[in-house]
C-alpha positions as YAML, in Angstrom:
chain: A
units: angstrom
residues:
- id: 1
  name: UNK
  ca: [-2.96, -54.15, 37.27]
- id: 2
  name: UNK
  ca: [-3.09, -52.36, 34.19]
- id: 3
  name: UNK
  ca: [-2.39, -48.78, 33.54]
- id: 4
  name: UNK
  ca: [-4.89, -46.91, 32.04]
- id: 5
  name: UNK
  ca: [-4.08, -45.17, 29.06]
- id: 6
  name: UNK
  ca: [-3.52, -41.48, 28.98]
- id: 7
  name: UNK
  ca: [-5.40, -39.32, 26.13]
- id: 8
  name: UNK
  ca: [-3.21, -36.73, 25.41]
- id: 9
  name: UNK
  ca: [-4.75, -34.04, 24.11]
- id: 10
  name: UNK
  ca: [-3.42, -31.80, 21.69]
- id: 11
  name: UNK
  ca: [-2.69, -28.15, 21.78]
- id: 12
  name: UNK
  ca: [-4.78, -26.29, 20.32]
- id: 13
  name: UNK
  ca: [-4.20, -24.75, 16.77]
- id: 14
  name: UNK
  ca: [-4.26, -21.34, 16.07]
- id: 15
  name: UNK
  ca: [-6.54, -20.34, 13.34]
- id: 16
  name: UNK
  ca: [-3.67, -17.67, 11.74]
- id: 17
  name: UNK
  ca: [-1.77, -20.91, 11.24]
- id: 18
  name: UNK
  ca: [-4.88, -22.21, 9.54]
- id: 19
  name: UNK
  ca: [-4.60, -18.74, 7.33]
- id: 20
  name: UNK
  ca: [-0.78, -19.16, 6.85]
- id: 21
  name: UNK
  ca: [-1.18, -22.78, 5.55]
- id: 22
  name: UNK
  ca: [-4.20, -21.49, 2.99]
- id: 23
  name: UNK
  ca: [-1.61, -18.62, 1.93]
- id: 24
  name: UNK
  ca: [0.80, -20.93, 1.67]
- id: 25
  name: UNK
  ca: [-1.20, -23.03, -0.90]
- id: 26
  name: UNK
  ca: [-1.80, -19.94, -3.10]
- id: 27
  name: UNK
  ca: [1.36, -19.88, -5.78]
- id: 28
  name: UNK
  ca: [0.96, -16.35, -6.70]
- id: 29
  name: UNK
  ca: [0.48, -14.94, -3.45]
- id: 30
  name: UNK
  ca: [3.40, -16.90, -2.40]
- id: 31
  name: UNK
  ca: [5.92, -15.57, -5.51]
- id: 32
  name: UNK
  ca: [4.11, -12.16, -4.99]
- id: 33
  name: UNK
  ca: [4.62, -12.13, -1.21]
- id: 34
  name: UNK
  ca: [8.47, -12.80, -2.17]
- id: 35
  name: UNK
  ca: [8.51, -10.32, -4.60]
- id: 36
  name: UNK
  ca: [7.57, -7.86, -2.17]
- id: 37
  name: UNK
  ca: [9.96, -8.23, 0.81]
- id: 38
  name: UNK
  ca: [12.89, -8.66, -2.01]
- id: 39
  name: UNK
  ca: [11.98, -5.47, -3.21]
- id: 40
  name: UNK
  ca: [11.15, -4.16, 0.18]
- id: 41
  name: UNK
  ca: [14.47, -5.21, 1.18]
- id: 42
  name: UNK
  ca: [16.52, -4.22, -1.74]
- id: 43
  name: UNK
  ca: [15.66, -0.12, -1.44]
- id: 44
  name: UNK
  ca: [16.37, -0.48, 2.18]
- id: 45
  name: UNK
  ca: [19.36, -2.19, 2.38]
- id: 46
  name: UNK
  ca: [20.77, -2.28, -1.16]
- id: 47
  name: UNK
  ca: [22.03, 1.94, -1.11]
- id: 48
  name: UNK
  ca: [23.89, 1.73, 1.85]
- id: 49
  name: UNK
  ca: [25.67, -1.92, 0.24]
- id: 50
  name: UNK
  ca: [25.93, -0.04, -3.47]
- id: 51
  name: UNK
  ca: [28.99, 1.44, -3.93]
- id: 52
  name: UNK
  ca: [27.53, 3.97, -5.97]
- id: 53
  name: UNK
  ca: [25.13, 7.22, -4.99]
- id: 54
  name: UNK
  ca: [22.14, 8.25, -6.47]
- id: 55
  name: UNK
  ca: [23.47, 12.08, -6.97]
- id: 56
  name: UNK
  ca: [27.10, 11.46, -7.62]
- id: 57
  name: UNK
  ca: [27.44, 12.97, -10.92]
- id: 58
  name: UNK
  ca: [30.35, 11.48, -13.49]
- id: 59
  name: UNK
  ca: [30.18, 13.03, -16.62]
- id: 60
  name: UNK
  ca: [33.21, 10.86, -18.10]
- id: 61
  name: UNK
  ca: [30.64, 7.65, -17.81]
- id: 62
  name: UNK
  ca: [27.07, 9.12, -19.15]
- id: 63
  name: UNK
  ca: [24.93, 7.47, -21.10]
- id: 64
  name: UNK
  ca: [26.57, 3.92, -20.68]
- id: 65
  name: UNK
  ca: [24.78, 0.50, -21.27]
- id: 66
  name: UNK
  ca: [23.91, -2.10, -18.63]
- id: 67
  name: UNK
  ca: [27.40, -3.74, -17.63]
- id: 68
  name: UNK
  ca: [28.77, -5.13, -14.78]
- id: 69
  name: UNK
  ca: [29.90, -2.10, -13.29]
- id: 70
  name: UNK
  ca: [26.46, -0.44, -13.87]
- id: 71
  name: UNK
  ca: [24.19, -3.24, -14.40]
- id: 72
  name: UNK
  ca: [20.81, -0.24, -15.48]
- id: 73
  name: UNK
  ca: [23.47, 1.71, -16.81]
- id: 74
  name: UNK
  ca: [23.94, 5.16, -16.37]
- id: 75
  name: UNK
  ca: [21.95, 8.50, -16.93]
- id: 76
  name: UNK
  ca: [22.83, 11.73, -19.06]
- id: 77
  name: UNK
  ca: [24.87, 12.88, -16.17]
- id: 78
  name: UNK
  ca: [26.58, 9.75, -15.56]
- id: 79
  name: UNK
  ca: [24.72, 8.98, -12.40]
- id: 80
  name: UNK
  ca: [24.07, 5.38, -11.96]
- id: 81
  name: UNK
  ca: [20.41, 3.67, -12.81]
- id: 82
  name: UNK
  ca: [20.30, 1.58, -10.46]
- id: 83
  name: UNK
  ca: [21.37, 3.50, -7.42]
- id: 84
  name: UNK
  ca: [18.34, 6.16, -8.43]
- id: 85
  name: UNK
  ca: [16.01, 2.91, -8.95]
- id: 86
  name: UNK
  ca: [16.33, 1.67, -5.04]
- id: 87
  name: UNK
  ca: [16.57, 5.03, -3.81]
- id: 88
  name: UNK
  ca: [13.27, 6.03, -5.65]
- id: 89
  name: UNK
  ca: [11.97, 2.72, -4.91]
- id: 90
  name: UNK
  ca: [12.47, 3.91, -1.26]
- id: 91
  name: UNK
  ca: [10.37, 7.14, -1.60]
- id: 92
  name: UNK
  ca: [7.62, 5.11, -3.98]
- id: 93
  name: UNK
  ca: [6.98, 2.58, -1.40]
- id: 94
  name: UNK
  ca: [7.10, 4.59, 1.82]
- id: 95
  name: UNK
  ca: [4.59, 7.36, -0.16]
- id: 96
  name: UNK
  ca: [2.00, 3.99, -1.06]
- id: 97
  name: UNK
  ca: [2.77, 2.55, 2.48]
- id: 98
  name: UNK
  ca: [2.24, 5.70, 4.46]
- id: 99
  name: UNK
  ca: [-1.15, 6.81, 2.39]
- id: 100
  name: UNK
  ca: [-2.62, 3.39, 2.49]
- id: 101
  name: UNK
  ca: [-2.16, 3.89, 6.35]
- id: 102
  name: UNK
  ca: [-3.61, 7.15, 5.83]
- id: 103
  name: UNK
  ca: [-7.09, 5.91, 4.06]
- id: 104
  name: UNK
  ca: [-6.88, 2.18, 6.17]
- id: 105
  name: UNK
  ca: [-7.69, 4.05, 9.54]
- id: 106
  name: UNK
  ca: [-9.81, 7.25, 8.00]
- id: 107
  name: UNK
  ca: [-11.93, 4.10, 6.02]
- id: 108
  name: UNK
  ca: [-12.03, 1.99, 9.00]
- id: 109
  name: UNK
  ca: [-13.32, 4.70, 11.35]
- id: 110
  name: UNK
  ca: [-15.72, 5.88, 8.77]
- id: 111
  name: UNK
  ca: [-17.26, 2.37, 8.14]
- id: 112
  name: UNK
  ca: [-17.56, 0.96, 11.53]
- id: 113
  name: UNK
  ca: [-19.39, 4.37, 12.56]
- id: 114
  name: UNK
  ca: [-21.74, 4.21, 9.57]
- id: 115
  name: UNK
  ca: [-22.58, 0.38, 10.19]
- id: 116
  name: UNK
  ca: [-22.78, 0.58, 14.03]
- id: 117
  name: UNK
  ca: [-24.45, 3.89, 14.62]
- id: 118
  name: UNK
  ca: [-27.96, 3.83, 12.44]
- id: 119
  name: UNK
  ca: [-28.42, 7.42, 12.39]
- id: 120
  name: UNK
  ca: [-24.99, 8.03, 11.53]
- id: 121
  name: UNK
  ca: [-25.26, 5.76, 8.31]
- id: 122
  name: UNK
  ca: [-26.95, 8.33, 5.76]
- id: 123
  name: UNK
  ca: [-24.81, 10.92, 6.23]
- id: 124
  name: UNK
  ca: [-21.80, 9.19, 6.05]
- id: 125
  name: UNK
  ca: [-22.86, 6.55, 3.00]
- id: 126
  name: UNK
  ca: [-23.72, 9.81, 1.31]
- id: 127
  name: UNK
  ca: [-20.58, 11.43, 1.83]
- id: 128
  name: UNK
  ca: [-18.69, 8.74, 0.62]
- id: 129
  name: UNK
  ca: [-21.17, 8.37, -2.68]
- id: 130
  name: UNK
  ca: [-19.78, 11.97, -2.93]
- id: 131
  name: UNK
  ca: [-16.27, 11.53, -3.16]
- id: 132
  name: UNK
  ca: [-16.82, 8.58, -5.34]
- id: 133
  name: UNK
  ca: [-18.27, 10.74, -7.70]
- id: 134
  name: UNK
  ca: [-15.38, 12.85, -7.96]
- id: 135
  name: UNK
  ca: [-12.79, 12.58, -10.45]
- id: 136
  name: UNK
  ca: [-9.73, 11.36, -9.19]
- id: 137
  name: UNK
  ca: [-6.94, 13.00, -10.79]
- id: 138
  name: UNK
  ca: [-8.10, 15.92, -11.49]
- id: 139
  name: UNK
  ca: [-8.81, 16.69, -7.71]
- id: 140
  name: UNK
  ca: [-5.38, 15.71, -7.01]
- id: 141
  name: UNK
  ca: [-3.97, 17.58, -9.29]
- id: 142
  name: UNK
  ca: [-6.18, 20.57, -8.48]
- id: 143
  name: UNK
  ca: [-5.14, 19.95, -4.64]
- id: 144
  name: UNK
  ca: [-1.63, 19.91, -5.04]
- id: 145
  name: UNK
  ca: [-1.21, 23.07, -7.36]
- id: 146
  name: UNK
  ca: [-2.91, 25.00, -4.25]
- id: 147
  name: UNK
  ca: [-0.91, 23.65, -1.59]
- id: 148
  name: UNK
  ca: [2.32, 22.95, -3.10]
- id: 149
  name: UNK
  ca: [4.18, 25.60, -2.64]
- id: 150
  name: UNK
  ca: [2.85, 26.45, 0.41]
- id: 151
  name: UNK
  ca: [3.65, 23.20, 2.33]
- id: 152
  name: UNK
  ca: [7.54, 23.65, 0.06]
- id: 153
  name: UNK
  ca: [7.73, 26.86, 1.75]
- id: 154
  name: UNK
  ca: [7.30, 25.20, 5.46]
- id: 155
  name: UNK
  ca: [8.49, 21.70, 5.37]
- id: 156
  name: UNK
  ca: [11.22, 22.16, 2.41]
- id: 157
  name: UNK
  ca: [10.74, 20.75, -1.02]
- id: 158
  name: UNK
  ca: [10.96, 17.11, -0.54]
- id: 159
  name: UNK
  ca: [9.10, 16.83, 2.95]
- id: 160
  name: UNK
  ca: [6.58, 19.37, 1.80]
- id: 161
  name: UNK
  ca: [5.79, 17.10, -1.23]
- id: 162
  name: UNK
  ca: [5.39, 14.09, 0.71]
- id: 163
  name: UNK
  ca: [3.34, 15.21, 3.27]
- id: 164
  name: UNK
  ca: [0.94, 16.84, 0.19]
- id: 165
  name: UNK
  ca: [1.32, 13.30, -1.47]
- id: 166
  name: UNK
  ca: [0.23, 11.21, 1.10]
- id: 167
  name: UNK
  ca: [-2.10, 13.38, 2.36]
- id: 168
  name: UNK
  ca: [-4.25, 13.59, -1.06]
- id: 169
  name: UNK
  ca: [-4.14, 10.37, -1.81]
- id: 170
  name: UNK
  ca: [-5.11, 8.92, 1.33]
- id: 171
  name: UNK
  ca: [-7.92, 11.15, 2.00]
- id: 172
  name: UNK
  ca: [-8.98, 10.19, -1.43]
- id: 173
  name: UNK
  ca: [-8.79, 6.89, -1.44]
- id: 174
  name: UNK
  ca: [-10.14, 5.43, 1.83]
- id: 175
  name: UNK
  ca: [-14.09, 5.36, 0.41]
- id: 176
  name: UNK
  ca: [-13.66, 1.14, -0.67]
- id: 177
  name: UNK
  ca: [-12.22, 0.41, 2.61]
- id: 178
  name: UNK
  ca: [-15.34, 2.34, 4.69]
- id: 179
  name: UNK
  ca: [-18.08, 0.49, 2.03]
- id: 180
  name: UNK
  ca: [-16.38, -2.89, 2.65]
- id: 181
  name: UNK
  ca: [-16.32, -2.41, 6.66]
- id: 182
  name: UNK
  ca: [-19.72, -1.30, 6.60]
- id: 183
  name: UNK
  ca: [-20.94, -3.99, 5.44]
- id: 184
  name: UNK
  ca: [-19.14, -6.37, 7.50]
- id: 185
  name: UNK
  ca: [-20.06, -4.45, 10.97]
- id: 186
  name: UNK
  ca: [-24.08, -4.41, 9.64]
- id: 187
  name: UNK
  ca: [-23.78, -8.24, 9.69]
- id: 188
  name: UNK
  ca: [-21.97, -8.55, 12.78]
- id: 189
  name: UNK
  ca: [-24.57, -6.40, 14.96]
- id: 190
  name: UNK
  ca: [-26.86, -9.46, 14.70]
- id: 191
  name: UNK
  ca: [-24.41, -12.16, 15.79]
- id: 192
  name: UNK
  ca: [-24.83, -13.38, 19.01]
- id: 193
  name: UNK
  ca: [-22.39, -12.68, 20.92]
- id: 194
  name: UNK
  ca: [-22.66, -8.96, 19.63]
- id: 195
  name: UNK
  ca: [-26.47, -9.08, 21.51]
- id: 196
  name: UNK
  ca: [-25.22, -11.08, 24.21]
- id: 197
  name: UNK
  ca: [-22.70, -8.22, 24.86]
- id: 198
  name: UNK
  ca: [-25.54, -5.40, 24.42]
- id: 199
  name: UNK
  ca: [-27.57, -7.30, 26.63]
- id: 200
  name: UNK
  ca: [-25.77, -7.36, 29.95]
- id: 201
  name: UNK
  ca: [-24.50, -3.40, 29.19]
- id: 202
  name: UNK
  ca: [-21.54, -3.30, 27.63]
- id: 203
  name: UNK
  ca: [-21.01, 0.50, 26.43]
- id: 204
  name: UNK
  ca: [-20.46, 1.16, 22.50]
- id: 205
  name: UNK
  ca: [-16.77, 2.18, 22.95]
- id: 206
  name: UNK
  ca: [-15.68, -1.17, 24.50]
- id: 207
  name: UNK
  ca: [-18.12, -3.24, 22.22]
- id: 208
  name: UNK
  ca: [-16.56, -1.54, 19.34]
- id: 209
  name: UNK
  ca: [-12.82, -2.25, 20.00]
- id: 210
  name: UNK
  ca: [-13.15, -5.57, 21.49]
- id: 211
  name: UNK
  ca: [-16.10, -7.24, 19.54]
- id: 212
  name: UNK
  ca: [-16.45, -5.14, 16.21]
- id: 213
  name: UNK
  ca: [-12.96, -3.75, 15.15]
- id: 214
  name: UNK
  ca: [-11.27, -7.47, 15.46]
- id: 215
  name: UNK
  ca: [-13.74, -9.38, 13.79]
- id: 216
  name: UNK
  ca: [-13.34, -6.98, 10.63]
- id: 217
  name: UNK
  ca: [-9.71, -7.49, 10.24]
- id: 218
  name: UNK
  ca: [-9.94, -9.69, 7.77]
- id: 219
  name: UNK
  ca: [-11.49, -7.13, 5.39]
- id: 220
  name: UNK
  ca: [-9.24, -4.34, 6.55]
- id: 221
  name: UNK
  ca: [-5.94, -6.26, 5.35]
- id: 222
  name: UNK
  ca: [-7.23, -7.11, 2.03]
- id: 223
  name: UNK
  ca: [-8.05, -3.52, 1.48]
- id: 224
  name: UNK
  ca: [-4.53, -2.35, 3.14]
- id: 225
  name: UNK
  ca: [-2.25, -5.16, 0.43]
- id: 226
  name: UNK
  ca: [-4.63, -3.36, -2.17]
- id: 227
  name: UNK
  ca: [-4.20, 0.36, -1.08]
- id: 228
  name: UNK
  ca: [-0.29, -0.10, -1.14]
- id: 229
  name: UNK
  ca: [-0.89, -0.98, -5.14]
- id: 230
  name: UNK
  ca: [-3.48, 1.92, -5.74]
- id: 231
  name: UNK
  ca: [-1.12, 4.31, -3.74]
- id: 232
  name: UNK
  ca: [2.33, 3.20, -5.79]
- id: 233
  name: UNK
  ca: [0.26, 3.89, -9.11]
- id: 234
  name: UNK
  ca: [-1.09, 7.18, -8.00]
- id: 235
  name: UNK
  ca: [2.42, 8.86, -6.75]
- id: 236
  name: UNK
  ca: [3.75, 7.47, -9.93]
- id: 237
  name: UNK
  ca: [1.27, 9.02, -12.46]
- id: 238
  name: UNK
  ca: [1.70, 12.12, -10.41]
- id: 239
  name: UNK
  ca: [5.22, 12.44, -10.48]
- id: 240
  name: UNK
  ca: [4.80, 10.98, -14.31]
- id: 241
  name: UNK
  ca: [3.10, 14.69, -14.86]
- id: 242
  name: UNK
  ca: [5.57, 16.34, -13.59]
- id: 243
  name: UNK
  ca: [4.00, 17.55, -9.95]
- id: 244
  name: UNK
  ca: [5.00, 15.16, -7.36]
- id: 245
  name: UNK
  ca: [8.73, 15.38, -6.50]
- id: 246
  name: UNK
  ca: [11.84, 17.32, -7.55]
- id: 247
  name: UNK
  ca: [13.85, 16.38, -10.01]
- id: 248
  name: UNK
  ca: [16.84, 15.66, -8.19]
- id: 249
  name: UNK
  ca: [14.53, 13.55, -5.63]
- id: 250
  name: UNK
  ca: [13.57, 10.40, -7.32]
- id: 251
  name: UNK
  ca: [10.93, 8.37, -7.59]
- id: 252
  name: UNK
  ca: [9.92, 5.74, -9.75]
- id: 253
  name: UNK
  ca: [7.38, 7.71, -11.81]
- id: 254
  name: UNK
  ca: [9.85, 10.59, -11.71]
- id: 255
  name: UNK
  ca: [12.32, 8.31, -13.43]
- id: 256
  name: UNK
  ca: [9.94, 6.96, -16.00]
- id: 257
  name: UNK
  ca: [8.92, 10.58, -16.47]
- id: 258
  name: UNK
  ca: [13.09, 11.31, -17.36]
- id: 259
  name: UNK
  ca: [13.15, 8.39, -19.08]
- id: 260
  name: UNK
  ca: [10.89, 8.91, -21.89]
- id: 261
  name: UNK
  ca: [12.80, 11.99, -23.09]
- id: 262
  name: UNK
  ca: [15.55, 9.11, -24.01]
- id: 263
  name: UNK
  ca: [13.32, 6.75, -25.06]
- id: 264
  name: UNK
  ca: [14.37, 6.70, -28.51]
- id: 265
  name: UNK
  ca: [18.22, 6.47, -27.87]
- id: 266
  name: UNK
  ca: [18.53, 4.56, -24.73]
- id: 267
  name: UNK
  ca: [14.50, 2.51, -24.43]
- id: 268
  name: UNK
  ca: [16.42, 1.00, -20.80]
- id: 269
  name: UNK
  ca: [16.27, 4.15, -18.89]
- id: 270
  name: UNK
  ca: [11.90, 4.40, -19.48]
- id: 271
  name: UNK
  ca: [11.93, 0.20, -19.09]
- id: 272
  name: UNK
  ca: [13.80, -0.18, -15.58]
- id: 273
  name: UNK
  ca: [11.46, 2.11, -13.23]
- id: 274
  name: UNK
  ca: [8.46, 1.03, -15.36]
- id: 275
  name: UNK
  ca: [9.12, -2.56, -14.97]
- id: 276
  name: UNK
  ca: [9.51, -1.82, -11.19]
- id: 277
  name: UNK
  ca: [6.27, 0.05, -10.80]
- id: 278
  name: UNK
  ca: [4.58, -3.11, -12.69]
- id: 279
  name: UNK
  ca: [6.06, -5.96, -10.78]
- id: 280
  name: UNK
  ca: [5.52, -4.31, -7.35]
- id: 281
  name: UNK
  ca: [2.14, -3.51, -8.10]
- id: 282
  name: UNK
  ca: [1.72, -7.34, -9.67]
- id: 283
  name: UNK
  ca: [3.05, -8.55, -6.50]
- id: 284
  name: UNK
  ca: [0.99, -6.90, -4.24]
- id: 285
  name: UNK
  ca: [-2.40, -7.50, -6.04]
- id: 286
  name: UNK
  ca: [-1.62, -11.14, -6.09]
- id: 287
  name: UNK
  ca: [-0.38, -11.00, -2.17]
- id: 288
  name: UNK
  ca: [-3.97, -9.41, -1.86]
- id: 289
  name: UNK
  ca: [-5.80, -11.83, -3.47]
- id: 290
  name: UNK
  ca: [-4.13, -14.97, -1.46]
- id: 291
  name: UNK
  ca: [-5.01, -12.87, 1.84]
- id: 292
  name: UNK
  ca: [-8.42, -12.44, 0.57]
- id: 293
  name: UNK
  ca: [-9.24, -15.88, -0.24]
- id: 294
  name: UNK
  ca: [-6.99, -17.20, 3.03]
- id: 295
  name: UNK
  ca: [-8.76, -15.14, 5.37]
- id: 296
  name: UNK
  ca: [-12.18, -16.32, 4.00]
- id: 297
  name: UNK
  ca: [-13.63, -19.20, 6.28]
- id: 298
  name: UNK
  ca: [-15.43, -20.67, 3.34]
- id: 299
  name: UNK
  ca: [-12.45, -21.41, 1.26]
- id: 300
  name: UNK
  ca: [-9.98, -21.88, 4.20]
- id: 301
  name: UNK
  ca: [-9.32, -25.54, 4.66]
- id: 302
  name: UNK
  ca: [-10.71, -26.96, 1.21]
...
C-alpha cells in the first residue's frame, strides 16, 4: 500500500510583502528611501557622537575651510558647520514631520466626511476650494506676524515658534490630502462589501473605521511621504525670510539665510544647508513616488 501524497499548502502571502517587493524594484525610491533614514539618522544620532556643539563659540578657528577637523568648516564665530547642519537638520525634519501629521489627520477627517456624508460634501468641497484659493505665503506670513510674539511670550522663543510653524503650515496644507480621500471614499461607498455592511446595520462610525479609513491608506501615505517634502520647503523659505526661528536656533533655511551674507567669501556656508534641503526633499519625492506606484494594484506585480 501506497501512501498518498500530501499537498502542502502554502502560507499565505501577505499583500504588504507584495508592496515591499514592488518598492523594492523602484531604484529611486530605494536610494531615496536610504537617503532618508541616513539623514534621519545622522541629526539624531550624529550630535551626541560629534565632538563638537552647535553653540560652542571659538573665535581663534572662524571662518576655516572644510578639513578634517571641521569637514563644513566653521562659521564667523568659529562654531562648527556641521554640528549646526544636524542640529538644524533635527528641527527641519521634526517641523515637516510634525505638520505633515498635522494636515494628514485634519485632510483625512475632512475627506472621508465630505465623501461619506452627501450633505456634508458642498460645504466642505467649498471650503477647501477656499483655502486653495488663498495665497500661500503670504497667509503664513500674515499669520505668524500676529501670533508670534504672543505664542514667544507663553511657550518661550523656540517652542513658541514651533508650535506657530507647524501649526500654519499644517492647517494650510492638508486641502490635497482631503480632495484625494474624497475621491477614494466616493468610489468605495459602491463596493460591495461597503452595501453588504449597510445592509445588515452596521452604524456609520464602525463602517467608517473598519471598512472606509483602511481601504484609503494607500492614498493617505503617498500624501504623508509628500507632505514631509512640502513641509521641509515651507519652514525653510520661512526661516529663509527671516521669521521662523532665532538666530541662535538653527535650522536649515536659517543657515542658508546666514549663509548668503558670506556668499561671496566663503560660497560653502550657503551650499551645505542648501544641498541638504535639496537632497532630503529629492529623497522623499522619489520615496513618494515608489509608494505611490507600489501601493497601486494595477502596477503591483507587473
Amino acid at each position: 500500500m501506497t501512501d498518498t501524497p500530501v499537498e502542502t499548502r502554502k502560507a499565505a502571502r501577505s499583500q504588504w510583502w507584495d508592496v515591499w517587493d514592488q518598492f523594492k524594484s523602484h531604484k529611486g525610491a530605494m536610494l531615496g528611501a536610504i537617503f532618508f533614514v541616513i539623514i534621519l539618522f545622522g541629526v539624531l544620532i550624529g550630535p551626541l557622537l560629534w565632538p563638537y556643539d552647535a553653540t560652542t563659540i571659538d573665535i581663534r578657528s572662524r571662518n576655516q575651510g572644510p578639513s578634517w577637523g571641521h569637514p563644513m568648516g566653521t562659521d564667523q564665530l568659529g562654531r562648527d558647520t556641521f554640528a549646526r547642519v544636524m542640529i538644524g537638520g533635527r528641527v527641519s525634519l521634526a517641523v515637516g514631520l510634525t505638520a505633515m501629521f498635522i494636515a494628514l489627520v485634519l485632510g483625512t477627517f475632512i475627506g472621508v466626511l465630505a465623501g461619506y456624508f452627501k450633505r456634508l460634501d458642498g460645504i466642505l468641497m467649498r471650503t477647501t476650494d477656499l483655502f486653495l484659493a488663498l495665497p500661500l505665503l503670504p497667509l503664513l506670513l500674515v499669520v505668524i506676524m500676529l501670533f508670534r510674539e504672543t505664542l514667544s511670550a507663553r511657550f518661550g522663543p523656540e517652542g513658541g515658534i514651533f508650535i506657530l510653524m507647524v501649526s500654519a503650515i499644517g492647517i494650510t496644507s492638508w486641502m490635497q490630502t482631503a480632495r484625494i480621500v474624497r475621491g477614494d471614499v466616493l468610489s468605495l461607498k459602491e463596493r460591495e462589501f461597503v452595501l453588504a455592511a449597510r445592509s445588515i446595520g452596521t452604524p456609520n462610525r464602525r463602517m467608517i473605521t473598519r471598512h472606509v479609513l483602511p481601504n484609503v491608506l494607500s492614498p493617505i501615505m503617498v500624501s504623508a511621504t509628500l507632505g514631509i517634502a512640502t513641509a521641509i520647503i515651507t519652514e525653510s523659505s520661512l526661516s529663509f525670510l527671516g521669521l521662523g526661528f532665532p538666530p541662535d536656533f538653527p535650522t536649515w533655511g536659517r543657515l542658508l539665510r546666514d549663509g548668503t551674507d558670506f556668499l561671496q567669501q566663503y560660497p560653502e556656508r550657503a551650499i551645505w544647508p542648501g544641498l541638504m534641503i535639496s537632497l532630503t526633499v529629492l529623497g522623499v519625492n522619489y520615496m513618494g513616488d515608489g509608494l505611490r506606484d507600489a501601493l497601486d494594484p494595477r502596477i503591483r506585480g507587473r
